[in-house]
C-alpha positions in Angstrom: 4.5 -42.7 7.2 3.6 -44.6 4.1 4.0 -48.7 3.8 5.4 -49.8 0.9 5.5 -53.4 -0.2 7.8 -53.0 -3.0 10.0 -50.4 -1.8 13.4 -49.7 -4.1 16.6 -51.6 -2.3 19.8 -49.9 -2.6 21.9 -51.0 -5.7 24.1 -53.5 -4.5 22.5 -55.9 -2.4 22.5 -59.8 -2.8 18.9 -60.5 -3.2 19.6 -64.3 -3.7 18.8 -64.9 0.1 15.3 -62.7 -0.1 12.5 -64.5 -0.2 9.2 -62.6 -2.2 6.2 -62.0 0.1 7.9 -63.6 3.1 9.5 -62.2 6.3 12.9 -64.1 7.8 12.8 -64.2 11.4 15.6 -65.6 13.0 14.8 -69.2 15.2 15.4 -67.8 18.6 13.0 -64.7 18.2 10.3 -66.4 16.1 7.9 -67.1 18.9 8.3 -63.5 20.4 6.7 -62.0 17.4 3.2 -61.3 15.8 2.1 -63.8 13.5 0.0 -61.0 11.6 2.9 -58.6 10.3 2.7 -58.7 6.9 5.5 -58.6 5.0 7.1 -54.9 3.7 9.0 -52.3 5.6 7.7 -48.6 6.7 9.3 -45.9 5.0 9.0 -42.0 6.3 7.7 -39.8 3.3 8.0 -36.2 4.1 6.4 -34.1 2.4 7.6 -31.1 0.1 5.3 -28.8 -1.0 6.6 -27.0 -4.1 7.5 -23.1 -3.8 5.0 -22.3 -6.3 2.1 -23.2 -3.8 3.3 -20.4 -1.2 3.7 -18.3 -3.7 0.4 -18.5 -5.3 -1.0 -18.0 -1.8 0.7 -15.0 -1.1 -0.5 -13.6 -4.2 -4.0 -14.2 -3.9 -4.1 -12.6 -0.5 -2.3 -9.3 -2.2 -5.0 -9.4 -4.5 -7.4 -10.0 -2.8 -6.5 -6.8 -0.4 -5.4 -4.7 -3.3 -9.2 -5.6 -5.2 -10.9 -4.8 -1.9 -9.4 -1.2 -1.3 -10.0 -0.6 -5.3 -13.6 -1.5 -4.9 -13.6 0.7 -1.7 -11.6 3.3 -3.4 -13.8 3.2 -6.7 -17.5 3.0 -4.2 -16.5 6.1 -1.9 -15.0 8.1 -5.3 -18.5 7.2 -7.1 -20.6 8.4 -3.8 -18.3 12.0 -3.6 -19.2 12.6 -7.4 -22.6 12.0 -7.1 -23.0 14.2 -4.1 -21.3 16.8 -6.2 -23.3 15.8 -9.3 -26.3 16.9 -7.2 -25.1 19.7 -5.9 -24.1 21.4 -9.2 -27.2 20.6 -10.4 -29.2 22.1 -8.0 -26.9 25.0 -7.3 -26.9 25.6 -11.0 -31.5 25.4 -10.8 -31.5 27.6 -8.2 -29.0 30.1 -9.2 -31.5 30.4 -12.7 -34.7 30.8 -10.6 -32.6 33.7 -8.2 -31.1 35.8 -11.4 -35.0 35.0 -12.7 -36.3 36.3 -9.5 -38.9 33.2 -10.0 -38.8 33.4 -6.0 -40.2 37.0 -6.0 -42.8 36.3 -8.9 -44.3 33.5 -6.4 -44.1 35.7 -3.4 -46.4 38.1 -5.6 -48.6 35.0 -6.7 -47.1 36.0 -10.2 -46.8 39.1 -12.4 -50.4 40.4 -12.9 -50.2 44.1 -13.6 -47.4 46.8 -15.1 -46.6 47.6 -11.6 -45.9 44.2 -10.6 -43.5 43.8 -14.0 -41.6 46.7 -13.2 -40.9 45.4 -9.6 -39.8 41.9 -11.4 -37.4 43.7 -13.3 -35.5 46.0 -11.0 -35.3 43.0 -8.6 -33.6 41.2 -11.8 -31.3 44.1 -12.3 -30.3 44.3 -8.4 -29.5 40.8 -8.5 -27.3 40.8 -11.6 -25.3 43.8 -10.2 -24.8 41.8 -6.7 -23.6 38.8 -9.1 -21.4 41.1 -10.6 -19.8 42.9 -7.1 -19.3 39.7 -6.6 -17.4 38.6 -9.3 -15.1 41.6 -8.7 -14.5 40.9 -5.2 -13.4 37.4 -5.4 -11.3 38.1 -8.9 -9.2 40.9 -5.8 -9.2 38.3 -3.6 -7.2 35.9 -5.5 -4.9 38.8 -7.1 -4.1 39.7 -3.9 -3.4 36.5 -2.3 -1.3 35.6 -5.3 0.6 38.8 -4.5 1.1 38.1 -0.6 2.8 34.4 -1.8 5.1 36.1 -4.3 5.7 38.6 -1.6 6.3 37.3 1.4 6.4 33.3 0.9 9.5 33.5 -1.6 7.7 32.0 -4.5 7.7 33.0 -8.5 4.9 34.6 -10.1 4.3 31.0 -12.2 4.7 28.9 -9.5 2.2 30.5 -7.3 -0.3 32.1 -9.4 -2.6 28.9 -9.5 -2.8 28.7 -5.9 -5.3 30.8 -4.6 -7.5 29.9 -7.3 -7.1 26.2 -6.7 -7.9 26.8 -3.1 -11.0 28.7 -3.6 -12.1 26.1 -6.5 -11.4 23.5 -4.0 -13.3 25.1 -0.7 -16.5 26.0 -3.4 -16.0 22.2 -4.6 -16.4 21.3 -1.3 -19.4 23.2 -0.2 -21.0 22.0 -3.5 -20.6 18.0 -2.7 -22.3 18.6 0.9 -24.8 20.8 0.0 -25.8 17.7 -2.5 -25.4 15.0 0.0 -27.6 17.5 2.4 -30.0 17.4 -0.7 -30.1 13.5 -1.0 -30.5 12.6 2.6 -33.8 14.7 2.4 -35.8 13.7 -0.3 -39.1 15.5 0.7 -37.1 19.0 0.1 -39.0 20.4 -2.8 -36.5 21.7 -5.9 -36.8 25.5 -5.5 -36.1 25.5 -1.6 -33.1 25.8 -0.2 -33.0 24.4 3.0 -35.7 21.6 4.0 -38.5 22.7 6.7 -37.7 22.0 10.0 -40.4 20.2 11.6 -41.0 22.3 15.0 -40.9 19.3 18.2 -43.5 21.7 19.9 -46.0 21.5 17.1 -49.2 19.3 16.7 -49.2 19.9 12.5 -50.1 16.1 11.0 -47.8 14.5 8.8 -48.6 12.0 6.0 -48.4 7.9 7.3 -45.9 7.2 4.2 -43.0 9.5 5.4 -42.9 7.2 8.9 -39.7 4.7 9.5 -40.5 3.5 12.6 -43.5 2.6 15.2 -42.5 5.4 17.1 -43.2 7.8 13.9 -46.1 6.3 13.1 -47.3 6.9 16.5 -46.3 10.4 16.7 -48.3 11.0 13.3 -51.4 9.3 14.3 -51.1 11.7 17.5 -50.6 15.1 15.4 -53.7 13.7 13.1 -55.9 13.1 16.3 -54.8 16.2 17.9 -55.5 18.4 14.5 -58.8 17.4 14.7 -59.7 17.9 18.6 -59.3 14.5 19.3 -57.4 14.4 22.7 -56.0 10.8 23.6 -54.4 9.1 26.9 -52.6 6.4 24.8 -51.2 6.0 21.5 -49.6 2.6 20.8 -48.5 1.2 17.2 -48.9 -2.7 17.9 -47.2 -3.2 14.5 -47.0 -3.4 10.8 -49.0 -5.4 9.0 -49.2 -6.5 4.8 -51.9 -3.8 4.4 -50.9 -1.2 6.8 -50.4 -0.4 10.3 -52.5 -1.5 13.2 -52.5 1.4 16.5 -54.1 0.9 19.8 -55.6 4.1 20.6 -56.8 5.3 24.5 -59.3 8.4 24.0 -62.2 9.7 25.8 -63.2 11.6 22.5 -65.6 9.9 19.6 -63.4 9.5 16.5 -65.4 7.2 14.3 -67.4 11.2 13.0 -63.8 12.0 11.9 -62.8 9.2 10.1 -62.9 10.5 6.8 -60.9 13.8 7.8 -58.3 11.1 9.6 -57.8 9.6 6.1 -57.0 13.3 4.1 -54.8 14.2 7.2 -52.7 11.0 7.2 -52.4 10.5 3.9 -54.0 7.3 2.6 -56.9 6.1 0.5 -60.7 7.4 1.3 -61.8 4.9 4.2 -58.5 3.7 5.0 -59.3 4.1 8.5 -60.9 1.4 10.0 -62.2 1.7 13.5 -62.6 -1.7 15.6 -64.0 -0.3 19.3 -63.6 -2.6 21.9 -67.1 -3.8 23.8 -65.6 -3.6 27.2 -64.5 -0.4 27.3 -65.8 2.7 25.5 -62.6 4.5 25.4 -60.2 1.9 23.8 -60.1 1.4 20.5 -58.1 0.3 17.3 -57.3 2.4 14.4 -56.3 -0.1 11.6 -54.6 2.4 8.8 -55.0 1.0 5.9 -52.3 1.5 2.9 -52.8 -1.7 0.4 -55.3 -4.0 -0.6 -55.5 -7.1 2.8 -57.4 -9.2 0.9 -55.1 -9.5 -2.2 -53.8 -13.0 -2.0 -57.3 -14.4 -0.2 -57.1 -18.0 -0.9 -60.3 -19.2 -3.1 -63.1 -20.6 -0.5 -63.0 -24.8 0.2 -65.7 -26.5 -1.7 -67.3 -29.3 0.8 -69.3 -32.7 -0.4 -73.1 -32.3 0.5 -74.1 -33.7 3.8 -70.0 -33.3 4.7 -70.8 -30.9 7.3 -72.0 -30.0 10.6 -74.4 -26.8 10.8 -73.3 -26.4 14.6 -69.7 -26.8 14.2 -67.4 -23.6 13.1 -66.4 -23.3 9.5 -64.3 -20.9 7.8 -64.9 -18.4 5.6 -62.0 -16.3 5.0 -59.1 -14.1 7.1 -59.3 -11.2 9.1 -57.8 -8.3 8.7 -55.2 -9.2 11.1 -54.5 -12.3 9.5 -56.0 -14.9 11.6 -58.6 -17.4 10.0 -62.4 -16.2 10.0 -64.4 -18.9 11.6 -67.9 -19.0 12.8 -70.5 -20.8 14.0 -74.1 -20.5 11.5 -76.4 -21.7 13.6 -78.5 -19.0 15.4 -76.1 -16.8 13.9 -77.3 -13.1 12.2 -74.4 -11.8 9.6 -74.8 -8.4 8.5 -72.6 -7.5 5.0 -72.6 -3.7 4.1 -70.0 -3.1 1.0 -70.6 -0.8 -1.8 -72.0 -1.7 -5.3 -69.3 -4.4 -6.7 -67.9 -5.3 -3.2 -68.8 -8.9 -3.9 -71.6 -9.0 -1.6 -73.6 -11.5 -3.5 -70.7 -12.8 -5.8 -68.6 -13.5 -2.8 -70.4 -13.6 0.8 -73.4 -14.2 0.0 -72.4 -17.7 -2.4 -69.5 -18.6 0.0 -72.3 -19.0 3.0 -74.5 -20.6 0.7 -71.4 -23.1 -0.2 -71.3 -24.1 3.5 -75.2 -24.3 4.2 -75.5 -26.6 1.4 -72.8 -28.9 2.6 -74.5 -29.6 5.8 -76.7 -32.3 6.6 -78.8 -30.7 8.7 -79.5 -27.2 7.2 -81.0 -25.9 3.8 -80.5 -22.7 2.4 -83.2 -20.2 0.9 -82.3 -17.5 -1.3 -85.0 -14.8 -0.7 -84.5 -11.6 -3.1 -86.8 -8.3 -1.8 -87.1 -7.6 -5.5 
């Protein structure tokens, strides 16, 4: 409903008796009606959308449909021609090390006498004559199913003759494109092996930290690294990843702390990566914090304090832990120890960053005392 106070009267009418911006009311119903109608009359408007608007609509859902199953299309056609890229490619490196016999030269440990070059090259020759039965075998193969369909499936000599070939060329295709996504899903598979190593459920062998996906993993390869290495343990727990690494909580009634170093090789990661935090209460519990990138990378630079701001009895801070919690301590009656190889920034960074707190407090001085 719209109002409309100039609406459009119908040609014709005697607009002598209408009075502009005034409403006649007959006498007798005058005092039955509102005093606030304004004057106009109320006129439906139905709408009408134009047939161009449905239209349009329609046509952006078809598109929108047809530009979805194109993308699909065009995504799942570009994933099938890479497998197949891969595939050829690696059927292609590995058929040159096979007709090579590069497998046999590393079986050897290479070609070091006459003796072992002879070998190489009748195992060359063999090979090239199996290429070659082969070749022969599947050129009968396809003669002779192009014989059976002109034989007995009614069909010409040109119509058929492309059919067997096709067929094989599409069944080889085939075997190609999953042998190349079977490539791609494991990357770890070296370029002249053929299948990927299985890795035995039964066996204890470690496995480097970087190839685990999952707590579970990670627990499993801090397990085979222990075991390696005599290390027997009740519990094995991954409490989680962290920025630098992974943090395990470790139940064992064996000292690994002397195998530390052989931990790091075995799993992987940087000499003295493996940090060992025993607990106090109980000898056997322990946590194995792996380390895998620098924790103290984005360390905020230290506060700097007004002198006499501070309070040598309350607990400052004076860094963050490895676990990311804020190191805070008490320095009175408090003996810090700092071991760090040369450049650790024992004296740069420690050593001036308790000296920047001492100094602060109004009730403490600070002596540097140098042995030398």
């Amino acid at each position: 409903m719209s109002l409309d106070q100039h609406p459009e009267l119908p040609p014709g009418w005697d607009l002598s008796k209408v009075i502009p911006g005034e409403l006649e009311v007959p006498d007798d119903l005058s005092g039955e009606l509102d005093d606030d109608i304004p004057p106009g009359i109320l006129i439906p408007h139905e709408p009408a959308y134009p047939m161009l608007r449905k239209t349009g609509s329609a046509a952006m859902v078809v598109a929108s449909v047809t530009g979805r199953a194109i993308g699909l299309t065009a995504r799942g056609t570009g994933t099938v021609l890479r497998w197949l890229g891969v595939g050829a490619s690696t059927i292609g490196y590995l058929g040159w090390r096979y007709v090579r016999s590069h497998d046999y030269q590393d079986a050897v440990g290479g070609i070091t006498s006459s003796a072992d070059w002879r070998r190489n090259v009748d195992v060359r020759h063999r090979r090239w004559k199996l290429l070659g039965w082969t070749s022969g075998i599947t050129a009968g193969l396809n003669l002779a199913g192009w014989w059976a369909l002109v034989k007995y499936a009614a069909l010409t000599a040109a119509d058929s003759w492309w059919m067997t070939p096709a067929a094989l060329a599409f069944a080889g295709a085939a075997a190609v494109t999953w042998y190349g996504r079977y490539r791609l899903s494991r990357p770890g598979i070296a370029p002249e092996q053929i299948v990927a190593d299985q890795d035995n459920p039964e066996s204890d062998e470690p496995y480097p930290l970087a190839m685990c996906r999952s707590a579970s993993q990670v627990e499993e390869c801090v397990s085979r690294a222990l075991a390696w290495e005599g290390i027997s343990t009740r519990a094995v727990r991954a409490l989680g990843h962290r920025d630098w690494g992974w943090e395990i909580d470790v139940v064992t009634p064996d000292d690994v702390s002397a195998k530390a170093d052989k931990l790091d090789r075995l799993l992987g990661i940087k000499r003295g990566g493996t940090l060992i935090d025993p607990d106090p209460q109980d000898a056997s519990h322990l946590i194995l914090r792996l380390v895998t990138s620098n924790p103290f990378e984005n360390m905020p630079v230290p506060a700097l304090h007004a002198p006499n701001s501070l309070d040598i009895t309350d607990a400052h801070n004076f860094g963050r832990c490895m676990d990311g919690s804020p190191l805070n301590m008490v320095l009175e009656g408090l003996r810090i120890l700092v071991i760090g190889v040369s450049g650790a920034a024992k004296t740069t960074g420690v050593l001036r960053d308790l000296a920047e707190v001492i100094t602060a407090c109004h009730n403490a001085i600070a002596l540097d005392l140098d042995p030398v």
